[in-house]
N, C-alpha and C positions, 0 to 999 in steps of 0.2 A: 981649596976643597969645594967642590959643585954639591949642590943643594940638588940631591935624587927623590924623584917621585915616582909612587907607583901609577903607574895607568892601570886604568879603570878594571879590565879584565883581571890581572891578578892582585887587585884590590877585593874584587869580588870573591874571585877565589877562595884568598887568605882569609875570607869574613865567614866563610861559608865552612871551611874546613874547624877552624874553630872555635866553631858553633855545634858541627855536627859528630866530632870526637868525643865533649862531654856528653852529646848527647847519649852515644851509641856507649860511655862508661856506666853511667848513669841506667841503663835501658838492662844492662847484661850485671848490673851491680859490682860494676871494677874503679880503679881509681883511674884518671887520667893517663897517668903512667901506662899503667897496664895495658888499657886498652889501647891507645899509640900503639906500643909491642908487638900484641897481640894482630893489631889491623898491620901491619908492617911486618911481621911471620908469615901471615897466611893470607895478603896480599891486597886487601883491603885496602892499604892504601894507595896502592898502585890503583886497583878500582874506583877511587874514591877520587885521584890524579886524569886518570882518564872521560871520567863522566861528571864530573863535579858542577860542567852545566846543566845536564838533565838531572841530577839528582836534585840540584837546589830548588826547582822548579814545583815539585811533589811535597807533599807531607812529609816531614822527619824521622816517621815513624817508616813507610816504606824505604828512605833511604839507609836507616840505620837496619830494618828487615834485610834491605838487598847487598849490603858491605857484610852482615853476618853471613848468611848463604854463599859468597864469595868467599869467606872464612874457610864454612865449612867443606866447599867442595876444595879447598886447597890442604884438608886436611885438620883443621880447627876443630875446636870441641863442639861434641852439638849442646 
């Protein structure tokens, strides 16, 4: 059995996503679970997969602002 390590960039990744799913449950008042779901329905996470470097970058508060609005224009609750 080989002893696998992640390099560096999807270590970052992985620190950052979560980090910022409780945040964005937390922010909208849902439970973990949910929000997962919910970012993965209405494509958030795919948002979240594709920018995950500039988003880490900024406040938590605009990042978890700019995964909702990706939400919503897929169709999420406002």
């Amino acid at each position: 059995m080989t002893n696998r390590k992640l390099d560096k960039n999807t270590s970052d990744k992985l620190s950052f996503v979560s980090f910022i799913i409780p945040k964005f449950a937390s922010s909208y008042k849902m439970n973990i679970q949910a929000a997962y779901l919910y970012l993965k329905k209405y494509g958030g996470i795919d948002y979240l997969n594709e920018n995950w470097w500039a988003l880490h970058t900024d406040n938590p508060f605009w990042a978890v602002r700019d995964m909702y609005k990706v939400c919503v224009s897929n169709g999420g609750m406002r």
